[in-house]
N, C-alpha and C positions, 0 to 999 in steps of 0.2 A: 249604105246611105251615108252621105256626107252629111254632117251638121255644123252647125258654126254658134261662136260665142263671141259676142261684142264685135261682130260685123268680122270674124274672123274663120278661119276652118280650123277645127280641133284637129291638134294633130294625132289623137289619141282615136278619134273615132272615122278617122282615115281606112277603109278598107284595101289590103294589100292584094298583090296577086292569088292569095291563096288562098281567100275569102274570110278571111279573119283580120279584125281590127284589133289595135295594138290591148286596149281596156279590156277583151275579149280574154289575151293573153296573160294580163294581168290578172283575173281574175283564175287564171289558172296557173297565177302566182310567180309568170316568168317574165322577168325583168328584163324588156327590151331596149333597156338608154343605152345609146351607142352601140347598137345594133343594125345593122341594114343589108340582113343575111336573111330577113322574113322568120318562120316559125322554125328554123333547122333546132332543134335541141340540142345539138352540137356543135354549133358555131360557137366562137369565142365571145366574149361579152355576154353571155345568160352568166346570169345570178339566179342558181337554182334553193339559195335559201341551207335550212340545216333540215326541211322534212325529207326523211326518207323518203318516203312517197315519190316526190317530186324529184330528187335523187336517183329514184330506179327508172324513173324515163331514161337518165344517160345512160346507166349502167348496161343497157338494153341493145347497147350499140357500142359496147365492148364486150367481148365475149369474154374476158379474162375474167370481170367484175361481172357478173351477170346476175341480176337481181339480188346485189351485196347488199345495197341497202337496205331492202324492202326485210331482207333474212335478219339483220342488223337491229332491226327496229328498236325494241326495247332492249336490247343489251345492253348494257353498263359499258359509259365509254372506254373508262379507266380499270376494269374488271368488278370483281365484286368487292363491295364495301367491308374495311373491316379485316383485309387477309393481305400480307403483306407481301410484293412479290421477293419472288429469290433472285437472286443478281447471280448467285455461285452454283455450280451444280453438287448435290449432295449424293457422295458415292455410297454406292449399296456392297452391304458385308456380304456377299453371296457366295458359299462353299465353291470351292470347283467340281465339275461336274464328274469328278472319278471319287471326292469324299462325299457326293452325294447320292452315290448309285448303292441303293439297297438289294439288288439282285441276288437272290440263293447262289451262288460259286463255287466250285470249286476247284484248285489251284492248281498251276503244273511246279512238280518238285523241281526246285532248280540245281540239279542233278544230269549228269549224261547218263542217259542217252536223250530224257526228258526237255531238256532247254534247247535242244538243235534238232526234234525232228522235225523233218518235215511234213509229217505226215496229221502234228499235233500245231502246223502251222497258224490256221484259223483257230485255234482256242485260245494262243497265244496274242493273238490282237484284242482278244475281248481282257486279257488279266484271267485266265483257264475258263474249264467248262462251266457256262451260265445256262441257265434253262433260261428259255429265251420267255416262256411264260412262265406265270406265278406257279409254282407246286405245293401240294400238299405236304408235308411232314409233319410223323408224327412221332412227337417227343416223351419220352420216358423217364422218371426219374426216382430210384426206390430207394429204400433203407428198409435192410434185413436185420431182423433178431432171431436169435436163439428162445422159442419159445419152454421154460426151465418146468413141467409139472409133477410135482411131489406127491408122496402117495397121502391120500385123503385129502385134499384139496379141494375147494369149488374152482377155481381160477388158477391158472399157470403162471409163472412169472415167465417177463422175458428180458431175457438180456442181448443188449447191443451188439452186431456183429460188426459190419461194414454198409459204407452206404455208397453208390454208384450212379453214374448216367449211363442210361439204358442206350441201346441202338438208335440210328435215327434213320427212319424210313423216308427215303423222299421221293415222291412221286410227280410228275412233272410230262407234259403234253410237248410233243414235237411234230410242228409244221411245216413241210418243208415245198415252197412258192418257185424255184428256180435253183440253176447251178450251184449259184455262190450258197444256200442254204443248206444243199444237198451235200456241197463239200464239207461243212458243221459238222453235219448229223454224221457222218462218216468218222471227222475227227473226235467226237462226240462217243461212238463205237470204239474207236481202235484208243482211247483214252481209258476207259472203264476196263477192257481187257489189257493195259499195260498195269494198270494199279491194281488188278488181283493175284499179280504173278511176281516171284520171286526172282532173285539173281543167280538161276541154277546155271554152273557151267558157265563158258566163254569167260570173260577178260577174269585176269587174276585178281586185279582190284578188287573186284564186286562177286567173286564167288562166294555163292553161299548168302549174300545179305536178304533180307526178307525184302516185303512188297515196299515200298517208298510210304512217306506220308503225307498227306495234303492238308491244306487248312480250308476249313468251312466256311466263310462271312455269308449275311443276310440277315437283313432286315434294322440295317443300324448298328451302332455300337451293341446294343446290352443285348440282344437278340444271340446273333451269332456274329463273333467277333474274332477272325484266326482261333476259328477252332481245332487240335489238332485231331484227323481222324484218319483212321484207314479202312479203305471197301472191304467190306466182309462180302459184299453179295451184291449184285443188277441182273435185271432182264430188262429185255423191252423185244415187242413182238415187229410181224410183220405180218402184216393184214393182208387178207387174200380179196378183200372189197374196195382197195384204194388203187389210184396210180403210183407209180415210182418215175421216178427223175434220173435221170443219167450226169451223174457229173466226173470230169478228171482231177486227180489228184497226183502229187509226187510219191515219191517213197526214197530212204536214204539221210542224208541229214541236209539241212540248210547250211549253206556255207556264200562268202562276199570274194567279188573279185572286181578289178579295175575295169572303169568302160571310161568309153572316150579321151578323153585330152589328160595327160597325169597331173596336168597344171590345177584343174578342178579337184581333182580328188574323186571322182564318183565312183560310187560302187554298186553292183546291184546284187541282190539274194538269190542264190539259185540252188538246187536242188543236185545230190550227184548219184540220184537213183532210176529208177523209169517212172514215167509215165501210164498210169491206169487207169483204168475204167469202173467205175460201179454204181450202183440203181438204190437211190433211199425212196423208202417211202413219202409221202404227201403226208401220211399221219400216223405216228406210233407212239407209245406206252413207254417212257425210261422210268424203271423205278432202282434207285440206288440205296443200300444201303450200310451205315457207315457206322463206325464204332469211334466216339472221344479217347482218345489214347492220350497218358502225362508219364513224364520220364518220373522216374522214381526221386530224383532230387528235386522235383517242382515239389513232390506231393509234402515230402516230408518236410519243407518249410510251408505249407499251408498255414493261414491262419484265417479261423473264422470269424475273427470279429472285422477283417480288412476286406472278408467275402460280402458280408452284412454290409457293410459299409460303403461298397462297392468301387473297391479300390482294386480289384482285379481286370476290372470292364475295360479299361486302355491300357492294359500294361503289354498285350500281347503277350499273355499267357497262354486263354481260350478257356480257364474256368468259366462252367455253365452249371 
């Protein structure tokens, strides 16, 4: 319906093609002066105001901004009151992630035939044998006396002998999911039987030397910390209720030669033994067990007020 004011037609209550008059529009707050696009809410010339609301009509017809406003509503334009932004970025002290790995380990002697086999390949990528889950160990630590009892006596004296850290038992679950896991637990195997055996016979250098020594670390510095120990003893079984995995491995030592262009420099690792074959289980039992060994001139500079104090804990001694 047209209407008129002082013998005139309002141009306000003008009905458009699209059955709404412009008052109409205004009252849903969209400001049609110098507009003659009709009700498009995305023609040029709306003044959609500061209500979100009225904001998320456009927004509705860009998909990038898609009901920003309406999301926007009461958030704080400028963030929150009171907190200052940062202009700079603040770097984080964060260990690297080889002094942050607490993993049970234990080390390959860097010694030949130990640092080039290939056969002890895969432990060498990890820094030696890691039980890949958490294990049990159990720790021992005594002081013996000589208990002294005299005749007629109620009570024996006892006097101080020596004091020791016991064996350390460590039990540890192996799963093995595929090849690459299967080749582990192999090297994992021919590891434990190379550290319980001595240098009998072959090369002159090494005749007669005893089994090598490894260091311990787990669980952080004060825990175990390059402890030094040698295998006294492991089993681990082979279950007759699990699958086994086929994986190859080398044998021989690792050793580098030139590939491609000499201008690059490239080299790759390869192996100068054969190739084999063999079957780990999906799930076995390693339990290892280790004795702390100290050469005779650590021990005899001991001192226990630097123990107490714990001033052995970084030295890479392996006092425990």
């Amino acid at each position: 319906m047209t209407t008129f004011k002082n013998g005139k037609i309002r141009n306000d209550h003008i009905i458009r093609a699209d059955g709404l008059a412009d008052f109409e529009r205004h009252a849903n707050e969209f400001d049609m002066s110098g507009s003659t696009k009709g009700s498009d809410p995305t023609a040029s010339g709306f003044n959609f105001g500061k209500d979100p609301f009225v904001n998320g009509v456009k927004d509705f017809f860009n998909p990038s901004e898609l009901a920003k406003s309406i999301r926007s509503k009461n958030a704080p334009v400028d963030g929150i009151s009171g907190v200052k932004r940062v202009k700079e970025s603040a770097p984080a002290g964060f260990k690297k992630s080889t002094e942050q790995d607490w993993r049970v380990k234990l080390s390959i002697p860097t010694i030949e035939p130990f640092k080039s086999s290939a056969l002890l390949s895969p432990l060498r990528h990890t820094g030696g044998l890691v039980f890949p889950y958490t294990p049990s160990i159990i720790v021992s630590h005594s002081a013996n006396y000589n208990a002294i009892a005299p005749t007629h006596t109620n009570y024996p004296y006892y006097a101080y002998q020596n004091s020791q850290v016991d064996q350390l038992v460590i039990t540890g679950d192996f799963f093995v999911q595929n090849g690459i896991e299967a080749q582990y637990w192999v090297a994992a195997l021919h590891y434990l039987r190379s550290m319980s055996k001595m240098f009998f016979g072959g090369e002159a250098d090494t005749i007669g030397a005893p089994p090598p020594i490894a260091k311990l670390n787990g669980y952080g510095d004060h825990i175990f910390n390059n402890v030094p120990v040698i295998v006294t003893q492991f089993t681990t079984d082979l279950p007759q209720d699990v699958d086994y995995i086929a994986t190859g491995f080398s044998t021989g030592q690792e050793k580098r030669r030139s590939v491609g262009s000499p201008q690059y420099g490239q080299t790759e690792i390869y192996a100068d033994g054969k190739t084999m074959t063999g079957w780990a289980p999906t799930q076995s039992l390693i339990t290892v067990t280790v004795q702390p060994v100290y050469s005779r001139s650590e021990i005899a500079q001991f001192s226990l007020n630097k123990y107490v104090n714990g001033g052995y804990i970084a030295d890479g001694k392996g006092f425990i």
